[in-house]
N, CA, C and O atoms as a printed pandas DataFrame, in Angstrom:
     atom_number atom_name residue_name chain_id  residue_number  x_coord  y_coord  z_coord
0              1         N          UNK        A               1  -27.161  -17.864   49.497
1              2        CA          UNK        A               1  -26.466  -17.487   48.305
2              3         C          UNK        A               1  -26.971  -18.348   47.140
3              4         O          UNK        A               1  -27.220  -19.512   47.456
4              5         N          UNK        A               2  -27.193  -17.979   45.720
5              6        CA          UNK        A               2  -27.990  -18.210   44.668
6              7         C          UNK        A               2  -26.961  -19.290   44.242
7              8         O          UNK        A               2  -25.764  -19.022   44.346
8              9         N          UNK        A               3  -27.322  -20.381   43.812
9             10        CA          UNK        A               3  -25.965  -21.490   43.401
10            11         C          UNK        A               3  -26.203  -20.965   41.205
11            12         O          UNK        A               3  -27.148  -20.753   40.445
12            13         N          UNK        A               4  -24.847  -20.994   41.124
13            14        CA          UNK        A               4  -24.906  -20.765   39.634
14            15         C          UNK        A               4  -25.246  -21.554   38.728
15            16         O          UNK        A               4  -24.452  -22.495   38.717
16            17         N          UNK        A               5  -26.146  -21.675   37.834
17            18        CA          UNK        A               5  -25.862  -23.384   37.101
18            19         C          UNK        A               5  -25.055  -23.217   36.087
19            20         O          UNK        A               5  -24.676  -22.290   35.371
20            21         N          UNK        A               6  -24.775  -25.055   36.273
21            22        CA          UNK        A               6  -22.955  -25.029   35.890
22            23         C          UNK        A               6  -23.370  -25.511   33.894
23            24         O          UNK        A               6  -22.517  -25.796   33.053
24            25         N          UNK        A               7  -24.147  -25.479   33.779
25            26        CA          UNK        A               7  -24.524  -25.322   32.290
26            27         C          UNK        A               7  -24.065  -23.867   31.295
27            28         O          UNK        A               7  -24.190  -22.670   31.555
28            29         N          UNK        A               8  -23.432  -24.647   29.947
29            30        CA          UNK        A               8  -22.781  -23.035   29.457
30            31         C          UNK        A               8  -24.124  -22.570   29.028
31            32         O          UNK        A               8  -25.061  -23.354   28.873
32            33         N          UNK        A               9  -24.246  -20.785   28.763
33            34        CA          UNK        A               9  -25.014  -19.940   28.530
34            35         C          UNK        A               9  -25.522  -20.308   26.635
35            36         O          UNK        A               9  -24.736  -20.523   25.712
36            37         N          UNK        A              10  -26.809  -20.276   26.577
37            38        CA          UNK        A              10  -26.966  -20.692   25.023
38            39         C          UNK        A              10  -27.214  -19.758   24.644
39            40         O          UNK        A              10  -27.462  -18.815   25.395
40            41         N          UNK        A              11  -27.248  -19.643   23.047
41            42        CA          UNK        A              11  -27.499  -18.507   22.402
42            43         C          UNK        A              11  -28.927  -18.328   22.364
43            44         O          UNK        A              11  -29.409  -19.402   22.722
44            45         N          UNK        A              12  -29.942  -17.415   22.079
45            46        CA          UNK        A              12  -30.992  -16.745   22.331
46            47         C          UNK        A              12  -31.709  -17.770   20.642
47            48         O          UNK        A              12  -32.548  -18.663   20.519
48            49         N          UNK        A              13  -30.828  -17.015   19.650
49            50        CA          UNK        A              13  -31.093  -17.707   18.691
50            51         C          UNK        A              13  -30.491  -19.087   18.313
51            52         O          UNK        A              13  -29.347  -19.380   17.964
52            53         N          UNK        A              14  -31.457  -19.749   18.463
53            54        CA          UNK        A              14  -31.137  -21.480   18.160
54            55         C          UNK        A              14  -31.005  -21.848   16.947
55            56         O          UNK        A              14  -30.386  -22.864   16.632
56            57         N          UNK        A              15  -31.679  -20.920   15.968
57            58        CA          UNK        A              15  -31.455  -21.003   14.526
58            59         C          UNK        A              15  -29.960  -20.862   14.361
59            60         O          UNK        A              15  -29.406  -19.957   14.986
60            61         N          UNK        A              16  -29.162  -21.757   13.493
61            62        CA          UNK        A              16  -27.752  -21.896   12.578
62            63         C          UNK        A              16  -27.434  -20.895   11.622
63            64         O          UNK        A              16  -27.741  -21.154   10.459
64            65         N          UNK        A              17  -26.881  -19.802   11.861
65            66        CA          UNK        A              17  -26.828  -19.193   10.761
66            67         C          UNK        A              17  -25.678  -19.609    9.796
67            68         O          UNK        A              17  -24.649  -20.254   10.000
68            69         N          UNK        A              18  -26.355  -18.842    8.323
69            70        CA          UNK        A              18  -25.552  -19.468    7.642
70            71         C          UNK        A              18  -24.287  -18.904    7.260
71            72         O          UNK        A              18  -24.644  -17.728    7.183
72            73         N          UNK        A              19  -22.900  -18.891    6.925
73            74        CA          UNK        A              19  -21.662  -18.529    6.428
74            75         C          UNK        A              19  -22.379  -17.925    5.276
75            76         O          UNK        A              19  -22.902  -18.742    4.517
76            77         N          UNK        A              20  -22.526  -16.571    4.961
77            78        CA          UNK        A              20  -22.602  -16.429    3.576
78            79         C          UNK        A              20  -21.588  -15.983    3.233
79            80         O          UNK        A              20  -20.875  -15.700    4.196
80            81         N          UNK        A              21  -20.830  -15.614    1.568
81            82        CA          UNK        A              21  -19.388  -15.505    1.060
82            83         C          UNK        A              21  -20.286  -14.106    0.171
83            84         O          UNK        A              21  -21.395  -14.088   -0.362
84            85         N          UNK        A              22  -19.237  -13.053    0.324
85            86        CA          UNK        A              22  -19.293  -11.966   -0.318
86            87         C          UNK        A              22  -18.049  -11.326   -0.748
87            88         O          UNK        A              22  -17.225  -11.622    0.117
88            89         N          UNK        A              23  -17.590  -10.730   -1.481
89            90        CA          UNK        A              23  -16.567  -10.049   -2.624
90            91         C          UNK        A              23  -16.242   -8.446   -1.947
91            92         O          UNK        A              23  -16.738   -7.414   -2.398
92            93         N          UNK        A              24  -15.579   -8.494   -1.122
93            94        CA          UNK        A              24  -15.059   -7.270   -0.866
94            95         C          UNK        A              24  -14.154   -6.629   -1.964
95            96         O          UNK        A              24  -13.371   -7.360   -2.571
96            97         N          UNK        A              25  -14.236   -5.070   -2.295
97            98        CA          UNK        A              25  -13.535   -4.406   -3.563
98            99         C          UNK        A              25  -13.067   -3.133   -2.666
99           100         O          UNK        A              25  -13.703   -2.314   -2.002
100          101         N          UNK        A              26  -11.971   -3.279   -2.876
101          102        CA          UNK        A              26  -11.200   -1.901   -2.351
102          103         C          UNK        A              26  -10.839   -1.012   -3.753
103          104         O          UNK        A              26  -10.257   -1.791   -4.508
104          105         N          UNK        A              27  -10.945    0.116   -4.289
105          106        CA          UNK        A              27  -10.973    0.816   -5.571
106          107         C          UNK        A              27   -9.856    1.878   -5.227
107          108         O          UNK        A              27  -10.363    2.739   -4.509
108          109         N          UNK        A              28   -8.384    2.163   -5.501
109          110        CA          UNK        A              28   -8.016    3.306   -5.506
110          111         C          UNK        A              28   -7.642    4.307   -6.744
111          112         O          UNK        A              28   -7.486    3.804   -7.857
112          113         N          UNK        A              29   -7.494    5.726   -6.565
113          114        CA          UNK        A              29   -7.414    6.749   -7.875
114          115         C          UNK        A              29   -6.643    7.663   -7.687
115          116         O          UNK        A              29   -6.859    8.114   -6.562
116          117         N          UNK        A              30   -5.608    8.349   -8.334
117          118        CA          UNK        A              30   -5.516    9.738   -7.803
118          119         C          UNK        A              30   -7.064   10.364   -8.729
119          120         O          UNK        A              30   -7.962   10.862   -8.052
120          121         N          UNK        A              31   -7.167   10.298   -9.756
121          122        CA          UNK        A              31   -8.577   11.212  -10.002
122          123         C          UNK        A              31   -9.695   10.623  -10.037
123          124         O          UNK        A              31  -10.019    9.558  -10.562
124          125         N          UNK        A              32  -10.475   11.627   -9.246
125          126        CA          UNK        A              32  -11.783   11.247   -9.014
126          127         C          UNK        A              32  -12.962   10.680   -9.958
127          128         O          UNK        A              32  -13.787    9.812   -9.675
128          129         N          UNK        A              33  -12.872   11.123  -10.688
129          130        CA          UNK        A              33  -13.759   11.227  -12.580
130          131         C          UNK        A              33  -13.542    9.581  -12.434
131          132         O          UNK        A              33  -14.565    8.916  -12.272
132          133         N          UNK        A              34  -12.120    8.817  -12.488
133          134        CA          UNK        A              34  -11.768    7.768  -13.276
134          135         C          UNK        A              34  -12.558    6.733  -11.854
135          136         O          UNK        A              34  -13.285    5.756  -12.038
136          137         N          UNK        A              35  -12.277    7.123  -10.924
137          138        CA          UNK        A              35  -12.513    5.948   -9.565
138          139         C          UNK        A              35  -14.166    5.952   -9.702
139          140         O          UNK        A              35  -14.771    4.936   -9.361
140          141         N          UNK        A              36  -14.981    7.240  -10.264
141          142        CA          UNK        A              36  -16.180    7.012  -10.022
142          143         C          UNK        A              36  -16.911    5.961  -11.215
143          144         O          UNK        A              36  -17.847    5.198  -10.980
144          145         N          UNK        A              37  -16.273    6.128  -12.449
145          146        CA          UNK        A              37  -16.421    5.730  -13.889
146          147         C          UNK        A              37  -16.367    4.608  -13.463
147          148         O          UNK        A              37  -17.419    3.970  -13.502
148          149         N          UNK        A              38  -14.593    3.643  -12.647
149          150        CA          UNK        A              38  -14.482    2.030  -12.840
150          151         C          UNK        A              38  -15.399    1.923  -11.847
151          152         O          UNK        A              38  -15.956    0.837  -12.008
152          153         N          UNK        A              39  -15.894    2.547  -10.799
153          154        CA          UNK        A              39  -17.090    1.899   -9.997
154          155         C          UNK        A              39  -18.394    1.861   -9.965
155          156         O          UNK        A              39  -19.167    1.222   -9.251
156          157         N          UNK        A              40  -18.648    2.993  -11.242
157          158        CA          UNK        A              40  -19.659    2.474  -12.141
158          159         C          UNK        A              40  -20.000    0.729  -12.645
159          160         O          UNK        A              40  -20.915   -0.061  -12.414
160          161         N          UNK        A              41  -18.491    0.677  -13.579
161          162        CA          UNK        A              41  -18.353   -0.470  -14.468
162          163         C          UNK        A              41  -18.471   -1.423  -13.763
163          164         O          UNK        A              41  -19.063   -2.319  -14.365
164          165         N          UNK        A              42  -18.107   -1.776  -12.435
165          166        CA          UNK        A              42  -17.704   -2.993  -11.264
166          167         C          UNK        A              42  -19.519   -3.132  -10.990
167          168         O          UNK        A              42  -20.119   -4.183  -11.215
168          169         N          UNK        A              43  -20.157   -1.947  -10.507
169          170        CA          UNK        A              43  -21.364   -2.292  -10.439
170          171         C          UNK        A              43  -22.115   -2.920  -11.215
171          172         O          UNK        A              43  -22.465   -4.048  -10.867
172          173         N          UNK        A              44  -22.555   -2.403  -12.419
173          174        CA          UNK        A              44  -23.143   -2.702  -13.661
174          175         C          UNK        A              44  -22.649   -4.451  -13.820
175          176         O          UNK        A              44  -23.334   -5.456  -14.009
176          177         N          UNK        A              45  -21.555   -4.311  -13.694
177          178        CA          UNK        A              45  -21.453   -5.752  -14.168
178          179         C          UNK        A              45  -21.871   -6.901  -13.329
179          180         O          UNK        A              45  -22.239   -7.986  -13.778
180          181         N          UNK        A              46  -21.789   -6.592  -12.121
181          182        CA          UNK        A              46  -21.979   -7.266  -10.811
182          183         C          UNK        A              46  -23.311   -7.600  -10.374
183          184         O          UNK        A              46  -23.719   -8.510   -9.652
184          185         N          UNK        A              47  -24.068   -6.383  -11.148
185          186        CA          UNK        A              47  -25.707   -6.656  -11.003
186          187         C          UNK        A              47  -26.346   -7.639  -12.340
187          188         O          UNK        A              47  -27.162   -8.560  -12.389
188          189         N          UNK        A              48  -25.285   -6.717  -13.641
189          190        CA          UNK        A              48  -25.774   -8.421  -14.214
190          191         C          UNK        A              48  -25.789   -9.561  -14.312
191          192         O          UNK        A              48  -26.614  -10.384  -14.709
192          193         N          UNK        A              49  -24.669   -9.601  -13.866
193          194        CA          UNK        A              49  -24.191  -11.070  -13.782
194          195         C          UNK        A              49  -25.034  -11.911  -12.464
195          196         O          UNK        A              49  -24.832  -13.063  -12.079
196          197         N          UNK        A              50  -25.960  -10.976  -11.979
197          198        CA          UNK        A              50  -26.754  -11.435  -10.591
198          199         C          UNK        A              50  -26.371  -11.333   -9.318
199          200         O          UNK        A              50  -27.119  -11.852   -8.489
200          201         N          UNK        A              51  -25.419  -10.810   -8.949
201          202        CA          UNK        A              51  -25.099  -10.195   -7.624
202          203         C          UNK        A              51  -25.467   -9.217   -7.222
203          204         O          UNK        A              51  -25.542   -8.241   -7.968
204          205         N          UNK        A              52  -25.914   -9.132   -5.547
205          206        CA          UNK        A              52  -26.501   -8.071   -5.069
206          207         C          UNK        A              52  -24.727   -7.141   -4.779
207          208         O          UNK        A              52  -23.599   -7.630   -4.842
208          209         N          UNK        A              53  -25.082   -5.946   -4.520
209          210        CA          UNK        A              53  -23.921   -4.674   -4.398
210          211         C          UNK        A              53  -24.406   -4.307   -3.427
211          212         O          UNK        A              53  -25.591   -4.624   -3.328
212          213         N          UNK        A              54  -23.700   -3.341   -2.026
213          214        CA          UNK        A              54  -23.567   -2.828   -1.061
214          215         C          UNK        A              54  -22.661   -1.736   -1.642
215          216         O          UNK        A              54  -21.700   -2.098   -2.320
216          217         N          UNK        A              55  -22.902   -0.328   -1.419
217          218        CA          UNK        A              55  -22.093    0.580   -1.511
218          219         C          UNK        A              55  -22.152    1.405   -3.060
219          220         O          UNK        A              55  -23.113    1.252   -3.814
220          221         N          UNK        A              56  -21.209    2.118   -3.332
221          222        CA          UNK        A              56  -19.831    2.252   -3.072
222          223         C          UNK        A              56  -19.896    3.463   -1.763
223          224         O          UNK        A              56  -20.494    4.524   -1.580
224          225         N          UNK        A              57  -18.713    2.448   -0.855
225          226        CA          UNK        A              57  -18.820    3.698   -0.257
226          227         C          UNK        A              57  -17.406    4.479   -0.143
227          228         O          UNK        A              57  -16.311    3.919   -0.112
228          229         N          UNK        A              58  -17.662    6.076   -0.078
229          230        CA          UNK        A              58  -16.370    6.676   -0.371
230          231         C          UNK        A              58  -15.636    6.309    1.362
231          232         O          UNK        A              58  -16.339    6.113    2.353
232          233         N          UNK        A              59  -14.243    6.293    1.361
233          234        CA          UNK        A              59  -13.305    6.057    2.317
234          235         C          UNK        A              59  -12.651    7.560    2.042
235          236         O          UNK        A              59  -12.677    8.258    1.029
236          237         N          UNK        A              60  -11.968    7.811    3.541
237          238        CA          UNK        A              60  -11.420    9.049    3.584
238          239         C          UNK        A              60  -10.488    9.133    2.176
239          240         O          UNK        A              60  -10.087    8.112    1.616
240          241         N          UNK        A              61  -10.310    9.981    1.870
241          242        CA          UNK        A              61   -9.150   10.773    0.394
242          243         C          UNK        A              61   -7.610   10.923    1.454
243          244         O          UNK        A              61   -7.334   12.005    1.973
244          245         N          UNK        A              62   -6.945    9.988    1.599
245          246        CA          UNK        A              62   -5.133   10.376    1.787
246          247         C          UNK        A              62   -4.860   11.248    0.580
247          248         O          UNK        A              62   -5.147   11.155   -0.614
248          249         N          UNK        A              63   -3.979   12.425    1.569
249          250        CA          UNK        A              63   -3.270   13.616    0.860
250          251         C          UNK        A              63   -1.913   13.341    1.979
251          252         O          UNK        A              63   -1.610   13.095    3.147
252          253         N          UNK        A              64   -1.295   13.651    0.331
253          254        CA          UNK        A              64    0.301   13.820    0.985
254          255         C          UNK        A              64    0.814   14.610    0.510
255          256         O          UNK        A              64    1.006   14.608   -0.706
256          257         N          UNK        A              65    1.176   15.463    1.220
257          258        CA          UNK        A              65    2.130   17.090    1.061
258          259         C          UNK        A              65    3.827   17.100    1.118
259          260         O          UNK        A              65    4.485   16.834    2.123
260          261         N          UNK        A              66    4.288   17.417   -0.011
261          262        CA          UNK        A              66    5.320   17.580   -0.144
262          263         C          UNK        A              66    6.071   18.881   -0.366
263          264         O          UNK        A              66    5.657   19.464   -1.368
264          265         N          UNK        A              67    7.021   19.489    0.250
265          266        CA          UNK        A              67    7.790   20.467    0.324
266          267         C          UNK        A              67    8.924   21.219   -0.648
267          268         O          UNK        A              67    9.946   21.264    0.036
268          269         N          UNK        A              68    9.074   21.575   -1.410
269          270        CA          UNK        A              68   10.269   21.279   -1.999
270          271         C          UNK        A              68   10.958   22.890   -2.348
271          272         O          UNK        A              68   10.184   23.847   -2.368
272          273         N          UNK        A              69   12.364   23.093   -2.602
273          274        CA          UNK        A              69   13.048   24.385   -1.958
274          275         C          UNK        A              69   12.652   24.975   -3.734
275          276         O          UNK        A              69   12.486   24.190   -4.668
276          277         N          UNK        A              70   12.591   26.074   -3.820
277          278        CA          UNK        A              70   12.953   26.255   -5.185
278          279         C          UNK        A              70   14.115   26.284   -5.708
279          280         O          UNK        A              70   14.613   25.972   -6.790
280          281         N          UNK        A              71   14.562   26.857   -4.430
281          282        CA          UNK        A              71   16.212   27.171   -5.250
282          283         C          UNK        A              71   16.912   26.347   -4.623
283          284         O          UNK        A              71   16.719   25.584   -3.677
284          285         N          UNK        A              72   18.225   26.748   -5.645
285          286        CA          UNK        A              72   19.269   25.385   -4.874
286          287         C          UNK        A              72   20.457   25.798   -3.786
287          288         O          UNK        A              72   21.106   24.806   -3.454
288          289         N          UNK        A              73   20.696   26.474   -3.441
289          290        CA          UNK        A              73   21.356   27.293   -3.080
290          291         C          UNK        A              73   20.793   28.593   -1.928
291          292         O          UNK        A              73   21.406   28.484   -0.866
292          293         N          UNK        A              74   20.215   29.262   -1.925
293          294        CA          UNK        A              74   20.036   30.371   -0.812
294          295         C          UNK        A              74   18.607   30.322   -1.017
295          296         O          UNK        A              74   18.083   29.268   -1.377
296          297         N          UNK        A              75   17.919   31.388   -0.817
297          298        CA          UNK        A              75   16.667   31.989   -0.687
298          299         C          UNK        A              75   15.669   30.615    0.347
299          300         O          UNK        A              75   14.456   30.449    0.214
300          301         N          UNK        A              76   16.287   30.048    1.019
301          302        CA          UNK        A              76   15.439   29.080    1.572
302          303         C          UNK        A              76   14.129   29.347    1.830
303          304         O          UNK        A              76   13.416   28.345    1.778
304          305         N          UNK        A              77   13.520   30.479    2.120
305          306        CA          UNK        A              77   11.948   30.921    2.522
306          307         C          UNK        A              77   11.313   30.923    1.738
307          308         O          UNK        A              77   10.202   31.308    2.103
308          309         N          UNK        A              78   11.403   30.443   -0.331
309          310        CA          UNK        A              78   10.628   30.419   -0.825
310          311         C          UNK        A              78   10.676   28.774   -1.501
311          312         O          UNK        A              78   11.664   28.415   -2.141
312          313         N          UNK        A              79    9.952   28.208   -1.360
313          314        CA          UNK        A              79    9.530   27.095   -1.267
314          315         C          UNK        A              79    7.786   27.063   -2.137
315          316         O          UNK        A              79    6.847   27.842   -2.292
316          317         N          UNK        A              80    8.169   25.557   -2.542
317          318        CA          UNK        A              80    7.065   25.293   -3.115
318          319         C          UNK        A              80    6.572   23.887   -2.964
319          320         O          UNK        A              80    7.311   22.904   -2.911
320          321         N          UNK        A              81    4.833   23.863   -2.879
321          322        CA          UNK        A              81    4.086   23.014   -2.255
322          323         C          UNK        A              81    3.394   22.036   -2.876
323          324         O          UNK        A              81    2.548   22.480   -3.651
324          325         N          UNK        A              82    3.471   20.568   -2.791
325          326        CA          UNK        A              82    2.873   19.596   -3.925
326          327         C          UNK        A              82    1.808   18.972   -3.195
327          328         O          UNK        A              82    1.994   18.901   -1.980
328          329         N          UNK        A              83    0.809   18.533   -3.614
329          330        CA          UNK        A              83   -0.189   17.857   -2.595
330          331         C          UNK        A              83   -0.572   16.465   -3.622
331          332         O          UNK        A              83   -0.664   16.635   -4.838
332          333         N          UNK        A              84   -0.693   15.665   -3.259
333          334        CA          UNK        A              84   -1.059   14.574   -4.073
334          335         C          UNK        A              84   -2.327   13.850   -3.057
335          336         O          UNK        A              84   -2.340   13.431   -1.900
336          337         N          UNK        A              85   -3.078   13.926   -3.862
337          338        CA          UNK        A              85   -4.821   12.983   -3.385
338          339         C          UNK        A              85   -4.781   11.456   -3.897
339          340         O          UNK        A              85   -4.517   11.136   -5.056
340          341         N          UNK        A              86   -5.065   10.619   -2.915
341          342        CA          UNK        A              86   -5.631    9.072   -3.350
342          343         C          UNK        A              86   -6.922    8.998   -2.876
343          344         O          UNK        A              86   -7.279    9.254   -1.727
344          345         N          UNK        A              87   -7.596    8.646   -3.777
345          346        CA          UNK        A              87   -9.240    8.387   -3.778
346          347         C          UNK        A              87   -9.381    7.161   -3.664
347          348         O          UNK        A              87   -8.837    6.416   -4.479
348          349         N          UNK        A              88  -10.132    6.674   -2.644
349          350        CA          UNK        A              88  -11.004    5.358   -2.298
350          351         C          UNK        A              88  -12.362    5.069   -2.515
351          352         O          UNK        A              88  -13.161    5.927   -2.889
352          353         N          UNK        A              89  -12.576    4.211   -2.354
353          354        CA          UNK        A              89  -14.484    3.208   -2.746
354          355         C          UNK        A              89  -14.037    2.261   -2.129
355          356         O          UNK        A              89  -12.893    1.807   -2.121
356          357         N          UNK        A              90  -15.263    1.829   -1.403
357          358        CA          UNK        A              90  -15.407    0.211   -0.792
358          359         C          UNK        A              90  -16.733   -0.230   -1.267
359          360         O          UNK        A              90  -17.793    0.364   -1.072
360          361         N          UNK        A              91  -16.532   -1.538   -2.027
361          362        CA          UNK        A              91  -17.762   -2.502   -2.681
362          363         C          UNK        A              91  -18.122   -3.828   -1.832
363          364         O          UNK        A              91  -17.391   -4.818   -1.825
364          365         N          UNK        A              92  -19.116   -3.747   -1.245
365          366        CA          UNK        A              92  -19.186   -5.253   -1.018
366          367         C          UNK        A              92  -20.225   -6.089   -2.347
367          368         O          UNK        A              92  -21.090   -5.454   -2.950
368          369         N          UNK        A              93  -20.011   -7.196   -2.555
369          370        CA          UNK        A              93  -20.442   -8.158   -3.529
370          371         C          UNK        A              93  -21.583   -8.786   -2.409
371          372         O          UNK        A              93  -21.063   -8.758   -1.293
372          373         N          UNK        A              94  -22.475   -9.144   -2.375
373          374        CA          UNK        A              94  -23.215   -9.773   -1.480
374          375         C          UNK        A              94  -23.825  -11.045   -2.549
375          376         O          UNK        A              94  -24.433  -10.855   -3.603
376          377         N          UNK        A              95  -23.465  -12.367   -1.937
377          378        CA          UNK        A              95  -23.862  -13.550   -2.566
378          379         C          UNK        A              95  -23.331  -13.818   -4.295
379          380         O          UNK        A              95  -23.957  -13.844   -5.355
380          381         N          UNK        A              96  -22.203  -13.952   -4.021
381          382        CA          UNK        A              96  -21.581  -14.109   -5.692
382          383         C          UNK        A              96  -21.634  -15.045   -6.077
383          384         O          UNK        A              96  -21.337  -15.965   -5.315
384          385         N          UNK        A              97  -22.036  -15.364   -7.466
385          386        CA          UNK        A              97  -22.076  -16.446   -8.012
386          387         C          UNK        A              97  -20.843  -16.909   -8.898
387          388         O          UNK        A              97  -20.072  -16.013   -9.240
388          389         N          UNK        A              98  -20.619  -17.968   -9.233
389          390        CA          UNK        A              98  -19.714  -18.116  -10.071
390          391         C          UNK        A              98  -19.493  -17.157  -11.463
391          392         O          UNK        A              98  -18.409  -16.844  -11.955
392          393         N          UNK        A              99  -20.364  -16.920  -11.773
393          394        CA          UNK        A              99  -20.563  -16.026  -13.249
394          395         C          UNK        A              99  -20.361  -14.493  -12.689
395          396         O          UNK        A              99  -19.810  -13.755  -13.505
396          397         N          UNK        A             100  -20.656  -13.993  -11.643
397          398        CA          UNK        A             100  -20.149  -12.970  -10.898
398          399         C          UNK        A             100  -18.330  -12.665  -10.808
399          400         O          UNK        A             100  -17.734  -11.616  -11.057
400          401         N          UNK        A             101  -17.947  -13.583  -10.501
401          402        CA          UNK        A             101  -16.591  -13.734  -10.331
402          403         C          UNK        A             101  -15.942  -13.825  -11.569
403          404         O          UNK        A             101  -14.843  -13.273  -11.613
404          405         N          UNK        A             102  -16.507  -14.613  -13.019
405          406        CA          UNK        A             102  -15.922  -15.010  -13.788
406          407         C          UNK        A             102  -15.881  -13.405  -14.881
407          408         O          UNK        A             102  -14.874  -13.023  -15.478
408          409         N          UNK        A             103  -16.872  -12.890  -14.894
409          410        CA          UNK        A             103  -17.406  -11.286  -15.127
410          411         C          UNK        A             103  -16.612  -10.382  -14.693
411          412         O          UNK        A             103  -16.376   -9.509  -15.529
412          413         N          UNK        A             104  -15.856  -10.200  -13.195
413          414        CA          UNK        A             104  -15.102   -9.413  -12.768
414          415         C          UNK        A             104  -13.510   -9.773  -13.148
415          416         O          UNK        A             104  -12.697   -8.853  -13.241
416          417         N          UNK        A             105  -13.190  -10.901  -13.321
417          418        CA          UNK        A             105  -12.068  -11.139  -13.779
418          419         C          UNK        A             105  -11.884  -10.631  -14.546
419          420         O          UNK        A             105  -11.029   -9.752  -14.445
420          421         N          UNK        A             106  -12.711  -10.890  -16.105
421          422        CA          UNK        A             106  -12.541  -10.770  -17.548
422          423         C          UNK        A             106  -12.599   -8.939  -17.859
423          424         O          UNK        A             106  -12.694   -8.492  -19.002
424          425         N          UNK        A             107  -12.530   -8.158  -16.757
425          426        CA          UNK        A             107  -13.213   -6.885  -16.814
426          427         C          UNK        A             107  -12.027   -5.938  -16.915
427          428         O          UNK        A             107  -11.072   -5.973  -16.139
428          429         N          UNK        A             108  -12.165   -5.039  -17.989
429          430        CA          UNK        A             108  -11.271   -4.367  -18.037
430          431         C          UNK        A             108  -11.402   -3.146  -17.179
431          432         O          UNK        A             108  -12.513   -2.758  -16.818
432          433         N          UNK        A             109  -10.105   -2.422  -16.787
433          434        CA          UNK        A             109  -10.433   -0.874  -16.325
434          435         C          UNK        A             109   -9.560   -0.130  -16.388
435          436         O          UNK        A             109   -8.406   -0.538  -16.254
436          437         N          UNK        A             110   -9.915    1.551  -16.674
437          438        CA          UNK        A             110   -8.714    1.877  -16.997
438          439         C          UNK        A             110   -7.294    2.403  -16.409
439          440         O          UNK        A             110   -7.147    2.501  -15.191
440          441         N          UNK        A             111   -6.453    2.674  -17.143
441          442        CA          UNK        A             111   -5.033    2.714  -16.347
442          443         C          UNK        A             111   -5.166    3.826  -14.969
443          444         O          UNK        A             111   -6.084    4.645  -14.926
444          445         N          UNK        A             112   -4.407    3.750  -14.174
445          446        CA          UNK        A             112   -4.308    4.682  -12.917
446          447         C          UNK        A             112   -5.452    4.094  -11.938
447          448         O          UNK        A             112   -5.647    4.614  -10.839
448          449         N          UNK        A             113   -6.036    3.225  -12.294
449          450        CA          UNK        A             113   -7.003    2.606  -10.883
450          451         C          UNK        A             113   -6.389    1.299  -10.487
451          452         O          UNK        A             113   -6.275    0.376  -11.294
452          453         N          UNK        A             114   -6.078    1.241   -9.509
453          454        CA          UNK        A             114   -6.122    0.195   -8.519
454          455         C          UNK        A             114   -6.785   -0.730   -7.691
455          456         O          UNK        A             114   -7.043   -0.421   -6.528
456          457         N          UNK        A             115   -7.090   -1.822   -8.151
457          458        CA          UNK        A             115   -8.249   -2.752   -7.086
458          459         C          UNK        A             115   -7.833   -4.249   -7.030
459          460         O          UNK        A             115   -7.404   -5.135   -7.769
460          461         N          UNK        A             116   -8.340   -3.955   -5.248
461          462        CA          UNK        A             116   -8.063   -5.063   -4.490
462          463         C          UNK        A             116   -9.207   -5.593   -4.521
463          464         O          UNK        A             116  -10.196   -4.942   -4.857
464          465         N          UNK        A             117   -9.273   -7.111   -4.106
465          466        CA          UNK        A             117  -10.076   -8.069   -4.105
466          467         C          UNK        A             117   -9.922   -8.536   -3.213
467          468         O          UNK        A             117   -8.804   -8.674   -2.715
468          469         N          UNK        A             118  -11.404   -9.096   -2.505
469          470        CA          UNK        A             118  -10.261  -10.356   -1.582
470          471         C          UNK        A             118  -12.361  -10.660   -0.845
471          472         O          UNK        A             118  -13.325  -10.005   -0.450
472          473         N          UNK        A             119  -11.834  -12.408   -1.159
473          474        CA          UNK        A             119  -13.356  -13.264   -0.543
474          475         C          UNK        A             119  -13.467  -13.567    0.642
475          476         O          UNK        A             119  -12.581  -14.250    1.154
476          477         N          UNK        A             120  -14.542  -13.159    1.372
477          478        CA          UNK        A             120  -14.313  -13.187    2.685
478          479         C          UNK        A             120  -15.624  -14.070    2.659
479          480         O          UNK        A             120  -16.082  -14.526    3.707
């Protein structure tokens, strides 16, 4: 029987890799026009300021359907139907610099978009 050696298993690569820090951007919209416009602006700025960009990439569209009676009182079988769309983008920031960060702060965008941040 083969005896095991009692040494732990090393990694293949001996090279250290390094921690790099990148800028994840979550973008939400109900309209599409406006989510594509601020992720225009997030780019543009992100490349000048010297950061590389990954993406945007679109994330599924949540729809939520809502029901509602017309009348108040009888005719229950006619009913009417609301659908509401949220639009997503995912940005990664790859290698941000301070002036990267200081650029996205100061950045305006317009009303009805939503964005998350967060440094990983």
């Amino acid at each position: 029987m083969p005896k095991r050696s009692e040494e732990p298993l090393k990694k293949q690569n001996s090279e250290e890799e390094e921690v790099k820090q990148k800028i994840r951007i979550k973008i939400k919209a109900y309209d599409h026009k406006i989510i594509d416009q601020s992720t225009r602006t997030i780019i543009e700025t992100a490349v000048r300021s010297g950061g590389r960009v990954s993406g945007p990439v679109p994330l599924p569209t949540e729809k939520k359907k809502y029901t509602v009676l017309r009348s108040s009182f009888v005719h229950k079988d006619s009913r009417d139907q609301f659908e509401m769309r949220i639009h997503k983008r995912l940005l990664d920031i790859l290698e941000p610099n301070p002036k990267t960060i200081d650029a996205l702060q100061s950045l305006s965008l317009p009303a009805g978009v939503d964005v998350e941040i967060k440094m990983q």
